[in-house]
N, C-alpha and C positions, 0 to 999 in steps of 0.2 A: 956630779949630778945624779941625784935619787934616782932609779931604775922602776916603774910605777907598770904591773901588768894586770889584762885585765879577762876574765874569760868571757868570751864570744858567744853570745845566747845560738844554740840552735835546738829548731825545732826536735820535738820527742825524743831529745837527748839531756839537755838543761835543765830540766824542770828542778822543782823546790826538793827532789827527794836526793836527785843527783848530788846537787850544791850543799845538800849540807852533810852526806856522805864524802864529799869530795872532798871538804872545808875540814873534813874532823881527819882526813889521812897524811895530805898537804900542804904545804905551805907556800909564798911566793907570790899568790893571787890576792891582789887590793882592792878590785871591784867584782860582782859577778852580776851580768846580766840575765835579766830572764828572755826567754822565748817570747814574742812577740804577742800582747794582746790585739785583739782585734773584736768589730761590732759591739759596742760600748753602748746600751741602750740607754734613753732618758732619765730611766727610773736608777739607773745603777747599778742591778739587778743581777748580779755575778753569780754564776753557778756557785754553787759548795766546792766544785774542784777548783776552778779559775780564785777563789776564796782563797783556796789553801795555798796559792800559790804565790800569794802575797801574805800571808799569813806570817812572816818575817822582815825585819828591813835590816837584817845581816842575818849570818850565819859563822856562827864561830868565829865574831867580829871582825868580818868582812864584809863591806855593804854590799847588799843588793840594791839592782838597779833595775826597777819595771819596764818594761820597752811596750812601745803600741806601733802598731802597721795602719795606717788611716790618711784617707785623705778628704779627712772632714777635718775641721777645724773645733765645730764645735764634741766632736766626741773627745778629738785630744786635750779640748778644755777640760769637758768632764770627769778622763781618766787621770788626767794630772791633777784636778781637785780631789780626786779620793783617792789618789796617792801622795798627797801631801798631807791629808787629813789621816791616813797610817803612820804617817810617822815618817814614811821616805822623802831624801834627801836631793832626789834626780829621779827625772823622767828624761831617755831615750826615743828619739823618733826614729823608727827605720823607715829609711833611704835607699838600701841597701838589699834587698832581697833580690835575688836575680830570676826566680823562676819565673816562667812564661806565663803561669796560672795566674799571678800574683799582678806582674810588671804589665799583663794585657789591659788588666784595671787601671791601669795611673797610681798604682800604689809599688813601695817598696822601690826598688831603682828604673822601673816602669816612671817616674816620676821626675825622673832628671831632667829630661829634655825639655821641662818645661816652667822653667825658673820664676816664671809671672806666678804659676800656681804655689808653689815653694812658699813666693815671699808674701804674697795673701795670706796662706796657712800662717804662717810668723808672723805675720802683723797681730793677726786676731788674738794665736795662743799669747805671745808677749805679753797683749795688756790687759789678760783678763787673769795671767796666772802668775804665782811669784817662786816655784819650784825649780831650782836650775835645771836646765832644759839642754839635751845635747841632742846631736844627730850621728847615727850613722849614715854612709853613704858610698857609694862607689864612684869612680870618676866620671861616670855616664852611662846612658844603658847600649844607645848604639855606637857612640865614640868619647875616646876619652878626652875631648875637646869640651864636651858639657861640662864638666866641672868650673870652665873658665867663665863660665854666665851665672855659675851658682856662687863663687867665691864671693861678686858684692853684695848676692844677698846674705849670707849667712851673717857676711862683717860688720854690717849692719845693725845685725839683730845681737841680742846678748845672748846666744846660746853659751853655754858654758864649753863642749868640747865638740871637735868634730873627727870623728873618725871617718876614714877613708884607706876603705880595702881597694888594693891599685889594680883593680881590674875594671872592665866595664861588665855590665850586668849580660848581655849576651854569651860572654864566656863562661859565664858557670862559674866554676872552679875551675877551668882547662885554660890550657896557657901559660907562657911566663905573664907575672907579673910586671908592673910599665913603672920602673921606678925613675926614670925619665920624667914622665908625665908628672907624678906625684912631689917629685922635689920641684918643679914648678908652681907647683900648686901649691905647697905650700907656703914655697917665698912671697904668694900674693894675700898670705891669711892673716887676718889680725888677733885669729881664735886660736885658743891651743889646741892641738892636731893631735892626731893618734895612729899609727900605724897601722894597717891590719892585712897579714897577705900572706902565707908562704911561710911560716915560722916553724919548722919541724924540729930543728936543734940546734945549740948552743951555734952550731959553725954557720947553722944559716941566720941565727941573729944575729952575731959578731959582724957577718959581711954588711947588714942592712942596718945593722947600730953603726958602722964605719961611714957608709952611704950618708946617713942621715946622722948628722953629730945633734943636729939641735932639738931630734924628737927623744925625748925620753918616757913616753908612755907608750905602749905597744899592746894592742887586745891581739890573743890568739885563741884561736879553736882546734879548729884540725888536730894540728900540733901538741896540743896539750891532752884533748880526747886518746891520743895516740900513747902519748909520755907523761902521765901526769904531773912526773916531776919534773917535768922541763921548765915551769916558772923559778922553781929552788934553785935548778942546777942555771939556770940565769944569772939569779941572784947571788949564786953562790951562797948558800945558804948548807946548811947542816943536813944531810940525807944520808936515810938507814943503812949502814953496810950493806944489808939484805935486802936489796929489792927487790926481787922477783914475791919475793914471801907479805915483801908488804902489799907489793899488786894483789895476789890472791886475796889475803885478808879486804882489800879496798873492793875485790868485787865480789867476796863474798857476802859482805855488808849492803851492798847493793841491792844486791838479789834478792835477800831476805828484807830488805827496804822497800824493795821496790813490792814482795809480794803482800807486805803488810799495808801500804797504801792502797794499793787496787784487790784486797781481800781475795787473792788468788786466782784472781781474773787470769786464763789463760795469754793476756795483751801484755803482762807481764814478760815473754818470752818474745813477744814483738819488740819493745824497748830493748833489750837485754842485746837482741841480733844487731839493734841499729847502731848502739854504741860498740860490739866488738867489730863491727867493721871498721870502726879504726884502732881499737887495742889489738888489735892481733898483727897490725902493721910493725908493732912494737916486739914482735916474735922473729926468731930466727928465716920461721916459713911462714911468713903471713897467708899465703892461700889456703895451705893447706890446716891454718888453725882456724881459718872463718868456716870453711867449710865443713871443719866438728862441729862448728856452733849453728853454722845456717839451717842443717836439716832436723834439730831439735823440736820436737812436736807437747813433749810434756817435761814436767820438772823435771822427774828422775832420770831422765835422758838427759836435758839440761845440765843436770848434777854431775853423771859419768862422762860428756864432752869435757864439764872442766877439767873433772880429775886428769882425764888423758892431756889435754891441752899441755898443763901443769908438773906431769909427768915426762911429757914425750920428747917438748919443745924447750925454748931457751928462751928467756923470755930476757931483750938484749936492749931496749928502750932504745933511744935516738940516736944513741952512738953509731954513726957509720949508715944509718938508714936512710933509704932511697924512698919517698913519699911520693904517690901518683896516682892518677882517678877522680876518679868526682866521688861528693859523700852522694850516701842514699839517701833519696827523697822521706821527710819523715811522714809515716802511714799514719800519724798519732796529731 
């Protein structure tokens, strides 16, 4: 059975500049999602940045996947019309978002408990739109018993996939995930299912690939933010003797990507912080390599953290690593 993984859109870390740095150093990844659109006016009317961020329907021939947060029906019409009309091949609904900001609106997994509105929204987007259409989702926001009023609706409808990260939306990221819950759940699916929870290395996919024999597609974040090569070294796949060299080179790329997109905008060092909050889990001392990069005020300081980082540390990827915390909220 094909091994199918997919990378996990998050905010101010995913974006279009990431993914195609990311796409040109690694291999292993079959879908990538974008960060989540949101406010979809009438008119259609996308900034020049929100532009560029669909400005691709792959990268380095891996599809991208646009996602929208909404719980309007008729904007998710409109976003999946002019993402169909790009040339993209899926539209993503998040289900899935767990922050408080988000989930107090009824949107994101704010949205579970209430399976009547769920399948309204389905009904409408279905039959105005012909883009396969997936969802992510968590098992509920205040108990993982919600999933079990959403499974008829989803089975229902033709979404194409349904991912489900085994947590509820209350936990954040804290906690074991409930993989109890989730193989339940998905014995009642008649859509094809996708993992998403907890995947930091080879040994903790093996355990949840054993768990689950009959899921073979599995989105990860965290985890891959952390290791980039942890989708290859899944796959088994061919990876550079040198890795720590090819890490560098992957964010040095970055950084100069990231400052040629925002023309030097000092925000360029706010992204840069939010993503090594989980590459530096991938270091021998992860605290003490975030905290080179967290007090970084201008580039040239930027520049000299890495060096030291590069120098000082081991840079040791997923083998043997202990993953724990919640990610930082993205300021972007």
């Amino acid at each position: 059975m094909t091994t199918s993984i997919y990378l996990a859109p998050f905010q101010g870390i995913t974006g279009v500049t990431f993914r195609k740095v990311y796409s040109s150093h690694f291999q292993g990844v079959d879908k990538l999602y974008t960060p989540f659109f949101t406010a979809i006016n009438n008119e259609m009317k996308l900034s020049p940045r929100k532009l560029a961020e669909l400005g691709s329907i792959s990268e380095n021939g891996v599809e991208v996947v646009p996602q929208i947060l909404s719980k309007d029906a008729e904007e998710i019409i409109r976003f999946a019309l002019f993402c169909e009309k790009q040339g993209f091949k899926e539209l993503n609904w998040n289900l899935g978002c767990p922050y408080p900001m988000v989930a107090n609106k009824k949107r994101g997994s704010g949205m579970l408990p209430y399976p009547e509105m769920v399948d309204e929204i389905l009904q409408k987007v279905m039959v105005e739109t012909s883009i396969r259409f997936s969802v992510k989702c968590r098992l509920g926001y205040f108990s993982p018993e919600e999933i079990f009023k959403l499974i008829p609706v989803f089975n229902k409808q033709r979404i194409s996939e349904l991912t489900i990260h085994a947590r509820i939306g209350k936990q954040l990221y804290s906690g074991e995930t409930d993989q109890d819950t989730f193989q339940k759940a998905i014995s009642l699916l008649s859509v094809p299912a996708v993992y998403n929870g907890d995947i930091f290395s080879l040994s903790n996919f093996q355990k949840v690939s054993d768990r689950f024999p009959a899921i073979n597609t599995w989105m990860i974040g965290r985890g891959l933010l952390s290791d980039p090569f942890l989708p290859a070294i899944i796959k088994g796949l061919p990876i550079e003797t040198d890795r720590p060299a090819t890490i560098r080179q992957f964010i040095g790329k970055l950084y100069f990507a990231y400052r040629k997109q925002l023309n030097d905008n000092p925000a360029v060092l706010g992204i840069l912080k939010e993503y090594w909050h989980y590459l530096a889990e991938s270091f021998d001392n992860p605290h003490k390599v975030f905290k080179k990069l967290k007090k970084v005020k201008k580039f040239d300081e930027y520049e000299d953290a890495v060096d030291v980082v590069f120098g000082e540390y081991e840079w040791v990827g997923s083998e043997g690593k202990t993953q724990s915390g919640e990610p930082a909220l993205s300021l972007f």
